[in-house]
C-alpha positions in Angstrom: -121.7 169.7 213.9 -119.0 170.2 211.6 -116.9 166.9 212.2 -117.7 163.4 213.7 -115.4 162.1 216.7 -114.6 158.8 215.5 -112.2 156.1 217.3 -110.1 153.7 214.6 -109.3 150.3 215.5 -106.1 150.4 214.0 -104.8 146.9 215.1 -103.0 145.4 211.9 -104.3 148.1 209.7 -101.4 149.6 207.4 -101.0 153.3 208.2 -98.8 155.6 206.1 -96.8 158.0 207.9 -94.1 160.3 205.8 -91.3 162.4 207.9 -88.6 161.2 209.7 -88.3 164.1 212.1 -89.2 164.5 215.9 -92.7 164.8 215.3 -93.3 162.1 212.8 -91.3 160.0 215.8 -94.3 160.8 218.2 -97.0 160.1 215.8 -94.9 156.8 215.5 -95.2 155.9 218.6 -99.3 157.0 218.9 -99.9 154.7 216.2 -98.0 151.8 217.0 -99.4 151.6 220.6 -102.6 151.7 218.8 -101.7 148.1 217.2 -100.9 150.0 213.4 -98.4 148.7 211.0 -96.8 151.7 209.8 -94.7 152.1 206.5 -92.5 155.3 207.4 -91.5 157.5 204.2 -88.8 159.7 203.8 -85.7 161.0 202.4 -83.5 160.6 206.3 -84.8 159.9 209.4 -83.3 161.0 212.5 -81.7 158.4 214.8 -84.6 158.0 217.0 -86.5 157.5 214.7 -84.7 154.7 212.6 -84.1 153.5 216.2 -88.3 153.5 216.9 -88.8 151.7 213.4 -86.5 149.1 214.2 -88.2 148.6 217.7 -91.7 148.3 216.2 -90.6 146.9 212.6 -91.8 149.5 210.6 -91.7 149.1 206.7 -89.4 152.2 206.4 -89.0 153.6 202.8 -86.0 156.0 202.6 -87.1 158.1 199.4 -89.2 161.2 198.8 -93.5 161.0 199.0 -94.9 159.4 196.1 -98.4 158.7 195.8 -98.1 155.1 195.5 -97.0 155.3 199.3 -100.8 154.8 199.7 -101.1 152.0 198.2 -103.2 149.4 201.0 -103.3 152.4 203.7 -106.3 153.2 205.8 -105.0 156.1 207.1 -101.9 158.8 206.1 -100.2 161.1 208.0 -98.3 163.8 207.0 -95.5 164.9 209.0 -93.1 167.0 207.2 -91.8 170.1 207.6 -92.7 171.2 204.1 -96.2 172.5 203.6 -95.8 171.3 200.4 -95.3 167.7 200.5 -98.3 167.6 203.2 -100.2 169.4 200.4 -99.6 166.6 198.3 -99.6 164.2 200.4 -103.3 165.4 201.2 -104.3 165.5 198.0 -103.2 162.4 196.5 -105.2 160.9 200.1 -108.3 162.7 198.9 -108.0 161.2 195.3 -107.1 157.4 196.9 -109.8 157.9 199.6 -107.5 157.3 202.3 -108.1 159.4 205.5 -105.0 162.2 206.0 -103.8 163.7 208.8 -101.6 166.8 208.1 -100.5 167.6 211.3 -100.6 171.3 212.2 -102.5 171.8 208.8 -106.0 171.4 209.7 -107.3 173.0 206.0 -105.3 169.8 204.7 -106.5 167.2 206.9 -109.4 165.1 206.0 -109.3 163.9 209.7 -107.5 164.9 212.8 -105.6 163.5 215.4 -106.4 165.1 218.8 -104.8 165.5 222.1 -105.0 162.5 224.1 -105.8 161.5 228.0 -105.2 157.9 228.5 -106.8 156.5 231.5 -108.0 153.2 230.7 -110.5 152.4 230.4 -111.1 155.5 229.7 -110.1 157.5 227.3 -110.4 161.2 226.1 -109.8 162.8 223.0 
């Protein structure tokens, strides 16, 4: 076995997420019904997304990745549309030991965030 399934409890727990597009606004969503405070990084986010931060009262941080992003995170994801920024973002996850999710970049992910059938109580992954 190559990975571990793992479930997070996530409630209250500070989770980085950096994009502002479409799917950073579905991530957004995933993680805040999962009970995570999210701090939302970067440069412009599209109006459903500033309207989905507002809703859930995301710390939103309208600049470019840096490292210190991390700072208190359990968990980062990373979606951009850059390869390169997720690169980063990956790496500077690795070197904080914080947990990454690049999404669609699986050789950049230390963990990954897999489909989903919600019928609680039970749950698939």
């Amino acid at each position: 076995m190559d990975q571990l399934p793992v479930f997070l409890d996530l409630r209250g727990r500070l989770v980085l997420l950096v994009g502002g597009g479409a799917v950073a606004a579905r991530k957004a969503q995933l993680l805040a019904a999962a009970g995570a405070r999210l701090r939302v990084v970067a440069p412009e986010l599209s109006v459903p997304m500033r309207q989905l931060c507002a809703r859930i009262g995301a710390e939103v941080c309208a600049e470019g990745f840096d490292p210190a992003h991390l700072q208190g995170a359990m968990l980062a994801v990373a979606a951009t549309n850059d390869p390169q920024v997720n690169s980063a973002i990956s790496a500077a996850g690795r070197a904080a030991n914080v947990w990454v999710n690049a999404v669609d970049d699986a050789a950049a992910s230390s963990c990954y965030l897999p489909a989903i059938i919600d019928r609680s109580p039970v749950i698939i992954a």
